[in-house]
N, C-alpha and C positions, 0 to 999 in steps of 0.2 A: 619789540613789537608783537612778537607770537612765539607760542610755544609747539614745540614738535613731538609727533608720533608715530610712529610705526604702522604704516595702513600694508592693505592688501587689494590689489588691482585683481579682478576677476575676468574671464571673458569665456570665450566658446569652450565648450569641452572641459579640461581641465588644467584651461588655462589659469594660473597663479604666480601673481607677479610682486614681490615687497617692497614699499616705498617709502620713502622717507614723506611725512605730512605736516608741514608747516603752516597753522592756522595762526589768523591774525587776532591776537586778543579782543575778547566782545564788546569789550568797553572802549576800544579804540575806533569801531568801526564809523563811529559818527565822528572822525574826524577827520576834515578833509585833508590835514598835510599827509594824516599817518596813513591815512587810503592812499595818498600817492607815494610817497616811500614804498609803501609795500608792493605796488604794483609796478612803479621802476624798479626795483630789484628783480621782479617777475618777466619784464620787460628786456632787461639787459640781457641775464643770467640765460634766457631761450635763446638770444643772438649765439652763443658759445657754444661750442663742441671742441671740447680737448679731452684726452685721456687723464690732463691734471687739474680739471674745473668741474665740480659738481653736475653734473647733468640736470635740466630743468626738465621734465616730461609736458605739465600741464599747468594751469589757473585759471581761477575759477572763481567764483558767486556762491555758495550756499547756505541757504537757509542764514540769510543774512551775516556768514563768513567767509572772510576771504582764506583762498588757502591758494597753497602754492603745493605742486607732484613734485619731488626730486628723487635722486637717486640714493638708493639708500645705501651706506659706509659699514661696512664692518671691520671697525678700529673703532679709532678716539684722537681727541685732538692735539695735537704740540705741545698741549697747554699741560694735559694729564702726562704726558711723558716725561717732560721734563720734571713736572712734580715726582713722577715716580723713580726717576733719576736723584732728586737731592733726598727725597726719603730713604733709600737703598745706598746714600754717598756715593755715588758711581758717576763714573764721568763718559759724555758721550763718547767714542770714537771718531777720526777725523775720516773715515768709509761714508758713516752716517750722515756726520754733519756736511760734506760734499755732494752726497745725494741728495737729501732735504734740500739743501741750495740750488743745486744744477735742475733738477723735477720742479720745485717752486717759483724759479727763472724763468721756464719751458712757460709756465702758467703765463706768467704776467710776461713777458715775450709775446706771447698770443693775443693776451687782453688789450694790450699798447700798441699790438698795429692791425687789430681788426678793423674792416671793412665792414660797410653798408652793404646793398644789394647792387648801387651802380658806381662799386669801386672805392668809394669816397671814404677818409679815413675817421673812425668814429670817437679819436681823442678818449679812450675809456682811462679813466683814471680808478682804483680800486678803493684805495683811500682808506680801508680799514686790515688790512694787510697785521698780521699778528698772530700770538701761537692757539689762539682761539678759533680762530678762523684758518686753519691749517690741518686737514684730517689726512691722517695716516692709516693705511688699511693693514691687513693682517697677511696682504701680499705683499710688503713692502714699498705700495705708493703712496702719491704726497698729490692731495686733493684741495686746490681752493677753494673755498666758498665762502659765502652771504654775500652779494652784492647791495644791500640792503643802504648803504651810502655812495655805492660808488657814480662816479660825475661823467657824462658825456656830453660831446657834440652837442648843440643844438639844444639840450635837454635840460628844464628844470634842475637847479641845485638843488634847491628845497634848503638853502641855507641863508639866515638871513644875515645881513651887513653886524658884524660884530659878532659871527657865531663864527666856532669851529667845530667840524665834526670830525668823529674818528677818536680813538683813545691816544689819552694825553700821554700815555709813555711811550707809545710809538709817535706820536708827530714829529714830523722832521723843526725842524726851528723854524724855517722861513712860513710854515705854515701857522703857530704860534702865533706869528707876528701878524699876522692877517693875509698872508699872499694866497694866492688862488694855488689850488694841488695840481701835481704834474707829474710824468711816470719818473722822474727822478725824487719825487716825496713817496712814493710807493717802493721804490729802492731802498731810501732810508727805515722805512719802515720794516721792510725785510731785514735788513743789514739789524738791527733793534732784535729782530726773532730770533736773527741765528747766533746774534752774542751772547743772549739768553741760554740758548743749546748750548752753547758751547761753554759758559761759565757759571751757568743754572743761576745768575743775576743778574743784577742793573748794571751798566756802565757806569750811573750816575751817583754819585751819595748827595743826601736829601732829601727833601720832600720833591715827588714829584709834582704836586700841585702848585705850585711856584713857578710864576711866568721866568724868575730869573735862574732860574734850575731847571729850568726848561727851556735856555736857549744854549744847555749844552756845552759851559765854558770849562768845568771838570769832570774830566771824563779819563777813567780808566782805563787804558789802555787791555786788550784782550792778554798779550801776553804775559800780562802780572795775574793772572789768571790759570792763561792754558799754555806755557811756557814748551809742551811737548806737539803740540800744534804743529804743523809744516809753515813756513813762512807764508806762499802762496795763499794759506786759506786766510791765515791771520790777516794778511795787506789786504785782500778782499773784501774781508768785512770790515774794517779799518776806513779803506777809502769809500764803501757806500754809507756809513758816519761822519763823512765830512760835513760843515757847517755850512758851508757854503753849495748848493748845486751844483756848479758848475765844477766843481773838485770831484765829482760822483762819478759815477760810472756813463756812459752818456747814452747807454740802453739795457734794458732786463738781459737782450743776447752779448753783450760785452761781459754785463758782468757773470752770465754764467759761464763763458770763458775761461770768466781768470780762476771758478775754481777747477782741479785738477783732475783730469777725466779716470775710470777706473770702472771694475767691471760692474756693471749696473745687477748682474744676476747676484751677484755675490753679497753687493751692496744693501741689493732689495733683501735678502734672507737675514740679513746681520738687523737692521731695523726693523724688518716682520716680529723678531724674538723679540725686540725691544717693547713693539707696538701690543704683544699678546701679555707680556710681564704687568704693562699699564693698566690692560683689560683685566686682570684677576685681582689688580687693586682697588679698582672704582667702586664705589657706595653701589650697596642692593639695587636691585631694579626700582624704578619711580612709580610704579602701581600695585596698590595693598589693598586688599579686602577686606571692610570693615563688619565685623560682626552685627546681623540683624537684631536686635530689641526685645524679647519674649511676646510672644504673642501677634508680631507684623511678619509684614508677607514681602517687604521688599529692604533691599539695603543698598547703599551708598559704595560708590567706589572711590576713593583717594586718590586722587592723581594729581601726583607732585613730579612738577619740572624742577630740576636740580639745574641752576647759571653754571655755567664756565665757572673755573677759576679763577681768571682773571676780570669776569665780565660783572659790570657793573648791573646786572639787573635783576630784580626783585625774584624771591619762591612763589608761582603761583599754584594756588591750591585750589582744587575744583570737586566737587563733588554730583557722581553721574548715577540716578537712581537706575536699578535693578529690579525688578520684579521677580518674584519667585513665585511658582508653580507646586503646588500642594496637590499631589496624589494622594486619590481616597484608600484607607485599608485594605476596603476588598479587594481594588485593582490589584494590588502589589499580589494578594495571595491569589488572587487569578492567576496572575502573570505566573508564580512560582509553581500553581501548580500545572498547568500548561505545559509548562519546562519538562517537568518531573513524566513526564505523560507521555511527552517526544520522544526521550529517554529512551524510556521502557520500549516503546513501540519500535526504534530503531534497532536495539540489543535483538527483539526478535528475528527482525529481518533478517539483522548480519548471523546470528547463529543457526537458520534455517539454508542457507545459500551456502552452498559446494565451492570448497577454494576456488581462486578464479589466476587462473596464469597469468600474467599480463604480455603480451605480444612484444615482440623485438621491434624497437623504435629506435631513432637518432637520440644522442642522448640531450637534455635540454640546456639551453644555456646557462650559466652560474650564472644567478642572481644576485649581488650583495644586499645583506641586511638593511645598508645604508639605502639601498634608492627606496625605501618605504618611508613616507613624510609622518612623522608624530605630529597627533593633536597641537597646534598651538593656542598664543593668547593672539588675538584678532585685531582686537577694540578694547577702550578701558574695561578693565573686568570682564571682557564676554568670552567664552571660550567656544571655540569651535573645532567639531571634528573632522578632519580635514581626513575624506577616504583615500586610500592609497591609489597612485597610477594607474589605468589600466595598461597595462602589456601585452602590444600586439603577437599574435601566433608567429611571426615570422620575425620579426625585430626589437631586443632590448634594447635601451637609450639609457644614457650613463650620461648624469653632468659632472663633473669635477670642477667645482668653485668656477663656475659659470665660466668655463674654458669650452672641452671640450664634449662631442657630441658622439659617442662612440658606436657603429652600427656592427649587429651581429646578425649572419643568415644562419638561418637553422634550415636544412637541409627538411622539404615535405616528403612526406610519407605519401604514396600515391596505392590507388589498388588498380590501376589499371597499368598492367607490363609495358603497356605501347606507349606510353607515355614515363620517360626515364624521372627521375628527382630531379630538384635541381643541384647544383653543386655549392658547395659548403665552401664560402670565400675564406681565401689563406688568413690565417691570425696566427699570431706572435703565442708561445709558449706562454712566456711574460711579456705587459706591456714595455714597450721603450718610453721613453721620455726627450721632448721637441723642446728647448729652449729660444726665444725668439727675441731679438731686441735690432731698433733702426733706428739712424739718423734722416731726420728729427724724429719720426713716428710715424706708425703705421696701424691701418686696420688687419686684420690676422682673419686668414679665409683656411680651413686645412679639409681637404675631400670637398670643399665646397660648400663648406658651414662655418659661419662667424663667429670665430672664438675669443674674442676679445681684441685689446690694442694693446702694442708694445709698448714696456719690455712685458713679456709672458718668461713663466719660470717652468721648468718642467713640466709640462703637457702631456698625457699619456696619453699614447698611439697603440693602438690593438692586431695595428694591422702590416707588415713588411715596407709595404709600397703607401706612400700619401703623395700629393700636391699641396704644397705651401702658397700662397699667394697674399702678397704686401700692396696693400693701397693706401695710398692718401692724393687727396685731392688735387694738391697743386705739385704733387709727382708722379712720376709715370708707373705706374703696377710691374710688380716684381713676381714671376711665379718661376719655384723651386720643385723640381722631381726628386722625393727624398726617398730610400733606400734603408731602411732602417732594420737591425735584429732584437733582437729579444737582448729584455738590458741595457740598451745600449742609450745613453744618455748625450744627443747631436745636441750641440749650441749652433746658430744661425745668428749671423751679426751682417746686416746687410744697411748699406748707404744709397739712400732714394736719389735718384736725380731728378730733377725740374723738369717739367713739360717744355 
């Protein structure tokens, strides 16, 4: 129904923030089913807040398109990894494929017993669950999204008597057959992704467009496949392929039970490599600048969406005009000689002026090269020069992959005696590193800044002394006085209790 792009949210100051931009194709707009599909997805997907569901910010009306604000991933989807896996012949690990599972459970665990506002359970079914709709970040998490089919409570299907939606390699049978979806067909569905991961094919041989190859009567077994597998995982994905429902797992937290707990830090680093290998495989970026005509003043920009790999839908091709700005001769040699003029006139100053000492001061804080933001691309073809941060006199700010928020006192220079400096807070030689992970999960506060949600993987700390503090909603806040030296890399494994 729409194509995505890369925006950038602006605000006060130099606020800048990058979003994932989901507009809904132009030609769709006058219709009313696809206007509601895409606004139920918009509609659900803002009920959610998990560390493993795509974030929804905003939606919206303009200029006669709908678009939807998300959060924006940096990775790629199940769908590219595994390809990048049967292109390189390599086979996942049972680390990986445990995480993927236990993180994509956590998801739809969430989605299957969310609530309304007065309690009441909102029956969300996902219904399109698959390695396309599966994003992997380049921290090692495992992110769902498009709710773009998925069924509630209360809520328009938007399917009519004799359709099925969802892809036909993932539907469970019973859906096939006309039954209504249920969070044990969103299981099957999963169980479908991860026997993919783990055997980088179909369980099935045949066409899968065949209703009778489609209700799943041979079927492959994983271990004539992945034979070096632990059993536990193999039975797990095994029994959420059963034929029948009621042979399934009888909820997304059963079955991420049965797969086999393990360190989630270690886990998250083994997939991140996998997830970055994917990334340096993918087709160029999707917007090319098409050369102007001789003699015009504007050109076309190319913007091609590339589908999934396994997604059935069409390349759209769009074309966004540009204008160009034709500077006159003279300006340019205005401008140059201007330049040339400043030059000269400066050279004077500095060789008439007596060395100049410079006064004993505090020395200033290291700045890394990195916190200066390069130019990027904005919008189709338009480039913008994005100026560098201002830096307060008294405080650098350091993000580190939207973790943490690193504060440094620099020590004022004052000229009046009666009035001392103030004092230059303790810091680490080297920074340490804060590892963080919770059952179920948690928000991550550290000095009293929000540094993301668990599991976090090494977190640099600048400073001896921090407060850790774990929240989530429907358990009670955890806050940690940590002790830290230069080097020293603390893991933090902490289990939430209930209010």
């Amino acid at each position: 129904m729409g194509e995505v792009f890369v925006a950038e949210q602006t605000g006060v100051g130099d606020f800048r923030k990058q979003l994932a931009l989901k507009l809904m194709l132009a030609d769709l707009a006058s219709d009313p089913q696809h206007v509601k599909l895409f606004l139920a997805e918009a509609s659900i997907a803002a009920r959610l807040l998990h560390p493993n569901i795509v974030q929804v910010f905003d939606a919206g009306l303009i200029d006669g398109r709908y678009f939807i604000a998300m959060e924006l991933i940096d990775g790629v989807t199940l769908a590219a990894v595994v390809k990048a896996l049967r292109t390189r012949n390599e086979l996942v690990s049972a680390d990986v494929l445990c995480h993927v599972a236990r993180q994509s459970l956590d998801a739809l665990d969430y989605v299957h017993s969310a609530k309304d506002e007065q309690g009441r359970a909102l029956e969300l079914v996902h219904r399109d669950v698959s390695p396309s709709n599966l994003l992997l970040t380049t921290r090692g998490e495992v992110k769902l999204s498009d709710f773009g089919i998925a069924k509630m409570r209360d809520s328009e299907s938007h399917t009519a008597p004799g359709e099925v939606r969802g892809k036909l390699a993932y539907l469970s049978p019973e859906l096939i057959l006309g039954a209504t979806a249920t969070s044990r067909s969103d299981l099957y569905a999963l169980g479908m992704t991860l026997y993919r991961l783990a055997a980088l094919t179909s369980p099935f041989a045949g066409s899968e467009s065949e209703l009778i190859a489609a209700t799943r009567a041979q079927r492959t077994p994983l271990s004539s496949h992945r034979p070096d597998l632990p059993a536990a995982i193999i039975n797990a994905i095994e029994r959420s392929l059963a034929a029948s429902p009621a042979e399934r797992f009888s909820s997304a937290a059963a079955m991420r039970d049965a797969f086999p707990r393990g360190d989630v830090e270690t886990r998250a680093r083994e997939l991140a490599t996998l997830v970055t290998t994917a990334q340096a495989m993918q087709p160029p970026p999707n917007v090319a600048l098409v050369s102007p005509a001789p003699g015009t003043k504007s050109i076309d920009v190319e913007v091609v969406t590339n589908a999934p790999a396994d997604a059935s839908v069409p390349t759209v091709l769009e074309h966004v005009p540009v204008t160009l700005v034709e500077r006159p001769k003279w300006l340019w040699w205005l401008g140059a000689g201007g330049v040339i003029a400043a030059f000269i006139a400066i050279l004077a100053v500095v060789w008439s002026q007596p060395p100049i000492t410079p006064p004993m001061t505090a020395a200033p804080a290291d700045v890394s090269a990195d916190l200066i933001e390069p130019p990027r691309v904005v919008d189709a073809g338009i480039v913008a020069a994005v100026e560098p941060p201002a830096i307060d006199a008294g405080i650098v700010e350091r993000v580190d992959a939207g973790a943490l928020i690193a504060e440094t006192e620099i020590t004022e220079v004052k000229d009046d005696p009666a009035k001392p400096p103030r004092k230059v807070a303790a810091r680490l030689t080297s920074p340490a590193f804060v590892s963080v992970q919770a059952e179920p999960w948690a928000n991550v506060e550290l000095n009293g800044k929000p540094i993301g949600q668990t599991p976090l993987a090494r977190v640099p700390v600048s400073t001896p002394n921090a407060v850790l503090r774990l929240t989530n909603p429907k358990f009670r806040a955890i806050e940690r006085k940590l002790k830290l030296s230069a080097g020293e890399d603390l893991k933090v494994n902490e289990k939430l209790v209930p209010r």
